[in-house]
N, C-alpha and C positions, 0 to 999 in steps of 0.2 A: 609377707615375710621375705626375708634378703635370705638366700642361701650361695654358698661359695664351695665348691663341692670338688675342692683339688685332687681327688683319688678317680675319681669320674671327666673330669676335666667339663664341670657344669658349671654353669651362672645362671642363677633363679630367682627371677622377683613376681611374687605371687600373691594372691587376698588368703584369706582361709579357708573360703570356700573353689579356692579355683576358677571364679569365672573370670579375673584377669590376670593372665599369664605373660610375661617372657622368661622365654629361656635361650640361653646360647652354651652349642656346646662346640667347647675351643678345640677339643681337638680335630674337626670333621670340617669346622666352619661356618655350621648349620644352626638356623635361629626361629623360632618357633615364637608367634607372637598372637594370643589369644584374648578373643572377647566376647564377652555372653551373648551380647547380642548385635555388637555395633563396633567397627572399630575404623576411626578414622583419621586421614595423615594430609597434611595440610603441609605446602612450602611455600612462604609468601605467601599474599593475598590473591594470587592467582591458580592457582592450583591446590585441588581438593580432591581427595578419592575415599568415597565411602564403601565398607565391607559390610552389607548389611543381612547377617545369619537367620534372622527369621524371615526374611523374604526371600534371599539368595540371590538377592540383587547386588550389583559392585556399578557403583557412580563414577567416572571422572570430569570434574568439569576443570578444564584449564581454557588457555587461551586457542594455543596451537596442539595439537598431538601427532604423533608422527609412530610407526608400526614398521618396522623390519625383518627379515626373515632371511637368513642365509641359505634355508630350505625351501618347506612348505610353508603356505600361511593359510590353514582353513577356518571359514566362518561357519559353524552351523551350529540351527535351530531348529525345534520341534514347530515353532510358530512362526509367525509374520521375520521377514528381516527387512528393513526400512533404511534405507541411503538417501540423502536429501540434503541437498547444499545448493548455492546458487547457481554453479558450475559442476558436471559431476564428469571426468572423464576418465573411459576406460581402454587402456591400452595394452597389447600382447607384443611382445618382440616374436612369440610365434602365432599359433592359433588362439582364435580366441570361439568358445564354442557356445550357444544361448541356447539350452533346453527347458522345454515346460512340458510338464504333464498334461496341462490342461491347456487354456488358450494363453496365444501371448496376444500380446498387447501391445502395440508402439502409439503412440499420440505425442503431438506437438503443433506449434503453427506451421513448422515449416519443418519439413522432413527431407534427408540427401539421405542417398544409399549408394554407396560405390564413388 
C-alpha cells in the first residue's frame, strides 16, 4: 500500500504484511528502508551491496572502495579479521603500535626492520 500521510509529514510504501517497507519522513529527513530478509542495491554493473538479515552478513563487491574518517575509524571483531591484497601497507603520521596476546608472528622471504 502507498500511504501519503501529510499531518505526520510521512511517505509509506509497504506489503500487508510489512516485511517490505520504505518509509521517509520529510520533515527530519530520515528514511527507513526495510526487508524480511534481504535487501539489495545495485549501481551499474559494478557495484553490489547485499544486506543479508538472516545471516547478518552486509556484502560489497565493487571495483575500487575507499573508507574515510574525519575522526576515529575502528575495525572490530569477536573472530578472525583477515587483510590480504597483493600489496598491503601500513602507515602512521605518528605512532604506530602492534600488540598480541598471544604470539606474533612475522614471516616473509625477505624481512627489513628499521
Amino acid at each position: 500500500s502507498f500511504e501519503l500521510d501529510n499531518e505526520n509529514k510521512v511517505i509509506r510504501l509497504k506489503d500487508s504484511e510489512e516485511n517490505c517497507l520504505l518509509e521517509m519522513k520529510t520533515e527530519n529527513g530520515n528514511i527507513t528502508l526495510k526487508g524480511k530478509e534481504k535487501i539489495t542495491i545495485k549501481a551499474g554493473e559494478k557495484i553490489t551491496i547485499v544486506l543479508n538479515g538472516s545471516s547478518g552478513k552486509i556484502t560489497v563487491d565493487t571495483t575500487d572502495l575507499s573508507v574515510s574518517a574525519t575522526g576515529q575509524l575502528k575495525l572490530n571483531a569477536t573472530g578472525k579479521v583477515e587483510l590480504t591484497g597483493a600489496t598491503i601497507r601500513e602507515e602512521a603520521s605518528g605512532n604506530l603500535n602492534l600488540t598480541a596476546n598471544g604470539m606474533t608472528s612475522v614471516a616473509g622471504n625477505l624481512i627489513k626492520l628499521g
